[in-house]
C-alpha positions in Angstrom: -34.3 -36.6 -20.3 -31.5 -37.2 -17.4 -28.9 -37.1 -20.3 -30.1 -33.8 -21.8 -30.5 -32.2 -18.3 -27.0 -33.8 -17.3 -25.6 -31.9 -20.6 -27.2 -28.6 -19.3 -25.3 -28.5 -16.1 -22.6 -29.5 -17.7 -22.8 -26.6 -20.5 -23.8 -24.1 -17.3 -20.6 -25.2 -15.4 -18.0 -24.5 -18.2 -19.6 -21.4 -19.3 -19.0 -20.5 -14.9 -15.3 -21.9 -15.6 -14.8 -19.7 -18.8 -15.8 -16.6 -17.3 -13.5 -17.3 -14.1 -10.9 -17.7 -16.5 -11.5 -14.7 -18.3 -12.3 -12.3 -15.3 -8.3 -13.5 -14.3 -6.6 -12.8 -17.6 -4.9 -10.0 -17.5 -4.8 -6.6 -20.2 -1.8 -6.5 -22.4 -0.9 -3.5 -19.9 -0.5 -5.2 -17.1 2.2 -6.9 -17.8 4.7 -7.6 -14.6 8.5 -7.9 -14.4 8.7 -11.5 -13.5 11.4 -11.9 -10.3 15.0 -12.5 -10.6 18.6 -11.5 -11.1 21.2 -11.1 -8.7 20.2 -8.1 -7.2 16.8 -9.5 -6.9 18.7 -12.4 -4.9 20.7 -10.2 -2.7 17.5 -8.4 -1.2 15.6 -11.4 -0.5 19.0 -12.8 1.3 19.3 -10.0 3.4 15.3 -9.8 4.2 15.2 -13.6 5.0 18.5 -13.4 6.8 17.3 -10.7 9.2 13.8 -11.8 9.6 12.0 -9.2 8.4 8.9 -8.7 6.5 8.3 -6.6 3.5 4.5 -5.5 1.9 5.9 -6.6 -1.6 5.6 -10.5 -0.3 2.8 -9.8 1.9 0.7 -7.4 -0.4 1.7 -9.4 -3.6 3.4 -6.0 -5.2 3.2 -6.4 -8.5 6.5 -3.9 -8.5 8.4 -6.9 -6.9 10.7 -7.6 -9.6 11.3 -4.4 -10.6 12.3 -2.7 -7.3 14.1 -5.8 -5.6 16.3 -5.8 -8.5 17.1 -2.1 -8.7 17.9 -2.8 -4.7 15.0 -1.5 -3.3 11.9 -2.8 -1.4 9.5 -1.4 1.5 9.5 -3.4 5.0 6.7 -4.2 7.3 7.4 -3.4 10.9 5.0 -5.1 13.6 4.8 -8.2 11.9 2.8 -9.7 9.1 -0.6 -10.3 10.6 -2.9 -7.1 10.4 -6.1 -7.3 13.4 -8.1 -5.8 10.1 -9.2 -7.7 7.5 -10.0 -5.5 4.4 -11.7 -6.7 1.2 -8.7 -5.8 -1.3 -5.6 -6.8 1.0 -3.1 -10.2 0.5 -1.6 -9.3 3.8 -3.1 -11.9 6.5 -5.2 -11.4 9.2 -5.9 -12.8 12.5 -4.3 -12.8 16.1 -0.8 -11.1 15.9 2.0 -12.1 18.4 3.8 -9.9 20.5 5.9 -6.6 19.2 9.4 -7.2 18.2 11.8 -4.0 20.1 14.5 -5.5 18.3 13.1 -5.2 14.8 14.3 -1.9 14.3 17.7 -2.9 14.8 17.7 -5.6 12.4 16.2 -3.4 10.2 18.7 -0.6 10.0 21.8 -3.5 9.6 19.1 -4.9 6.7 19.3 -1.0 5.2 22.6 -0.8 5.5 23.6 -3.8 4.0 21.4 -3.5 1.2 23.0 0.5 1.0 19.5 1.7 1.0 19.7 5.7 1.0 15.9 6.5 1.0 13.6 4.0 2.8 10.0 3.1 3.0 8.4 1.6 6.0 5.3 0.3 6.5 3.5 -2.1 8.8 0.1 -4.0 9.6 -2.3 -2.7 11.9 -2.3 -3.3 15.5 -5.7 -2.9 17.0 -5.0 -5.2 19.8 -2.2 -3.1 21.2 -3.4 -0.2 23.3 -0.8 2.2 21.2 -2.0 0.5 17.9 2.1 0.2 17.4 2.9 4.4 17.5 5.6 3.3 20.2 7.7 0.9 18.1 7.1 3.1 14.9 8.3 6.4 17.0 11.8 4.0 18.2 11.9 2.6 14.5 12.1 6.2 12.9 15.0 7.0 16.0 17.0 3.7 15.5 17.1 4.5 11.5 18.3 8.0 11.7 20.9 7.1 14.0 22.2 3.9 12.7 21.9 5.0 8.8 23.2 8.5 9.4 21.9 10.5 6.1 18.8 8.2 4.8 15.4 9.9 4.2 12.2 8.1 5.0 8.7 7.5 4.0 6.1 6.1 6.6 3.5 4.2 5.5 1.6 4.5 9.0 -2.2 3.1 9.9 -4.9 5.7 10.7 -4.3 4.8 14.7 -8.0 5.7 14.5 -7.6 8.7 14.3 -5.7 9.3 17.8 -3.8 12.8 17.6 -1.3 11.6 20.6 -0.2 8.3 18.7 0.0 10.2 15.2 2.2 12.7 17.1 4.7 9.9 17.9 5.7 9.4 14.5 5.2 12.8 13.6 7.5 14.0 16.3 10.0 11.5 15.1 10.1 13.8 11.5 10.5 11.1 9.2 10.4 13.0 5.6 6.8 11.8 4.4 4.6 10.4 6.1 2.0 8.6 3.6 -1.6 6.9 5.0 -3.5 6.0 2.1 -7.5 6.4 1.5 -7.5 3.2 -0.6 -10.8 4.0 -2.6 -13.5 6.6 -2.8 -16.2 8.1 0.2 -19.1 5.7 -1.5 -16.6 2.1 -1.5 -14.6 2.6 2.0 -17.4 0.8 3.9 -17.7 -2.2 1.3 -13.7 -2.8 1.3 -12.4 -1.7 4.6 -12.9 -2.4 7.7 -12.8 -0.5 10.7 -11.0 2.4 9.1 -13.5 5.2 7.8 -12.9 7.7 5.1 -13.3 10.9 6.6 -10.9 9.3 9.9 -8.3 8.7 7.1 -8.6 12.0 6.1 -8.6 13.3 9.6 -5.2 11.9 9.2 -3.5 13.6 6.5 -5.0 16.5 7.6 -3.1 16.5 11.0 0.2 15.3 9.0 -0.3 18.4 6.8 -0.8 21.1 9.1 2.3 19.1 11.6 4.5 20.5 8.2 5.6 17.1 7.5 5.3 16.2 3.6 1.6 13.8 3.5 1.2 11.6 1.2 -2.0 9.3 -0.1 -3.1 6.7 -2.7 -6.0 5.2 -4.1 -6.7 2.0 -6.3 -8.9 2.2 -9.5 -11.0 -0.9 -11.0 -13.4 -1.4 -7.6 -16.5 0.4 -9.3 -15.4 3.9 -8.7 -16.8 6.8 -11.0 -15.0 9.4 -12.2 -16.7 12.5 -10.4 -16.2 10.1 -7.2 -12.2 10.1 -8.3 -11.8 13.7 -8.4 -13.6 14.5 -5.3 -11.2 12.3 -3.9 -8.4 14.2 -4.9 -10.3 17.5 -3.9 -10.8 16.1 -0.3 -7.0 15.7 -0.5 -6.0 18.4 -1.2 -8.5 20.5 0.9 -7.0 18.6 3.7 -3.2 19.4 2.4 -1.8 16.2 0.8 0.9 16.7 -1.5 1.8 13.4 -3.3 -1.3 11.1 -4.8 -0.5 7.8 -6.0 -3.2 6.3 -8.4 -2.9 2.1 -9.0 -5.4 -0.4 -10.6 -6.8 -2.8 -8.0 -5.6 -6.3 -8.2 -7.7 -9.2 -6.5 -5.4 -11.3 -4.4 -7.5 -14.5 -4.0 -11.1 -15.6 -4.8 -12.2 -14.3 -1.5 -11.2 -10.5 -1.8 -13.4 -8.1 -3.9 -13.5 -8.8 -7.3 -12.0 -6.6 -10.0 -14.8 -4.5 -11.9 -12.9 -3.3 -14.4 -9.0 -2.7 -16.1 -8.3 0.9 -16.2 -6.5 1.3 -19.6 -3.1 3.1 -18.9 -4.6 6.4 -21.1 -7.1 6.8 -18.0 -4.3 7.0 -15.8 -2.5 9.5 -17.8 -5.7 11.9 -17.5 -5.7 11.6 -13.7 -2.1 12.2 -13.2 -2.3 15.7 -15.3 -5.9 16.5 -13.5 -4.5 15.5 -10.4 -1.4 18.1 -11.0 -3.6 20.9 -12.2 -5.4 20.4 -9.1 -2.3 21.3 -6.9 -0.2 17.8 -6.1 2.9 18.5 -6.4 3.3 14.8 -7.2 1.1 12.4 -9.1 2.3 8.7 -9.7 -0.9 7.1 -11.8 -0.7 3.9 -13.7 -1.7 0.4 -13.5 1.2 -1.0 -11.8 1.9 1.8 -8.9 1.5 0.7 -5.7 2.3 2.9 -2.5 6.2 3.3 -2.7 6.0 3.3 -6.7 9.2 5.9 -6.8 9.1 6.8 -3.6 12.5 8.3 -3.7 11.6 11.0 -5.9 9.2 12.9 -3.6 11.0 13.9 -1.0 12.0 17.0 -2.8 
């Protein structure tokens, strides 16, 4: 009796194991460029060397190898600890330390160096600063146009909840997008993000929009979304005057963030991109490996 019930657990934990395993494995499609090459090593010299931080480390980019290697690669300002902690990020979370004034100088010789022409800057969210960051975003934007004479720029910027004076210090700093991403659909923002809230997010491109600035967003797929919940999406969007949508499958970082619930095949992604086109974007990046900055140099346009 203890032997047969012994064989039963047994039997119950590698059927657990085997589907762990197979929620993990990956769709032929998803394939990754693995990391290396000289160029590859060149970028993460000068990042190192500088001490900066990028989103393809912290965010686990699956891009990583393909855009370090074509000399490319989108920096983190503020640090790398975000005061949020949403249910799809890598990037950690906890207590940040103090604002670096001298990381935007470090970054500009890193761009330079690197002979970066169009650069994409993002960085963590800084709820524990009474700015949220706008002030070393708005000297970030300055130091790079005037050390890098020439370079375009995409901003990856938080929602600063929302706050039209702090969005107005990046804004007034005219970088040439300005990108804040929804992440997911009205129905999943409260199960995957915290503090931010959907209709605050699209407060924000709203405000980017009408400012004149190119605005920018991006979802993920694979979190449970529906379709009709996709395309209102990309209605809200472009009600509220976003002209570049990025469209990426969802990738689960550790055992502790949201599981994936499904692998959009890369024909899904074709039919959102030409939807999402029809609908007015005048740029649609969809497929399972786009992330944020996925091309970023072509939409400035």
């Amino acid at each position: 009796m203890v032997h047969s019930l012994f064989l039963t657990i047994l039997a119950l934990n590698l059927l657990k194991v085997k589907k762990a395993f197979e929620r993990k494995r990956l769709p032929s499609w998803m394939r990754m460029k693995m990391p290396g090459g000289d160029r590859y090593m060149h970028v993460k010299e000068v990042v190192d060397s500088h001490h900066l931080h990028t989103i393809c480390l912290s965010g686990n980019c699956p891009n990583i190898g393909e855009c370090w290697a074509s000399g490319t690669a989108t920096f983190m300002i503020l640090g790398d600890v975000c005061t949020r902690a949403c249910k799809f990020c890598a990037v950690k979370t906890g207590r940040p330390g103090p604002v670096d004034w001298n990381e935007p100088k470090r970054l500009a010789e890193s761009i330079r160096v690197m002979g970066i022409r169009h650069a994409v800057i993002t960085s963590v969210d800084r709820d524990d600063l009474e700015d949220k960051g706008a002030g070393l975003w708005s000297k970030t934007i300055e130091v790079l146009k005037k050390e890098v004479p020439g370079i375009t720029m995409e901003t990856l910027i938080p929602d600063f909840d929302g706050n039209p004076d702090l969005l107005k210090k990046v804004i007034d700093k005219q970088p040439d997008v300005i990108s804040h991403n929804m992440e997911t659909v009205r129905r999943l923002t409260p199960l995957i993000r915290t503090r931010a809230k959907y209709d605050i997010s699209l407060k924000v491109i709203r405000f980017i929009s009408e400012s004149g600035i190119t605005s920018k967003s991006g979802i993920m797929l694979g979190l449970g979304e529906k379709e009709e919940e996709v395309l209102e999406t990309m209605d809200d969007l472009i009600e509220a005057g976003c002209r570049i949508f990025t469209i990426g499958q969802y990738l689960q970082p550790t055992l502790k963030h949201m599981p994936v619930e499904e692998y959009i095949h890369p024909e899904k992604f074709d039919q959102y991109r030409e939807t999402g086109l029809q609908k007015g974007f005048k740029f649609v990046e969809s497929g399972p490996l786009v992330r944020s900055s996925y091309h970023a140099e072509k939409h400035t346009g």
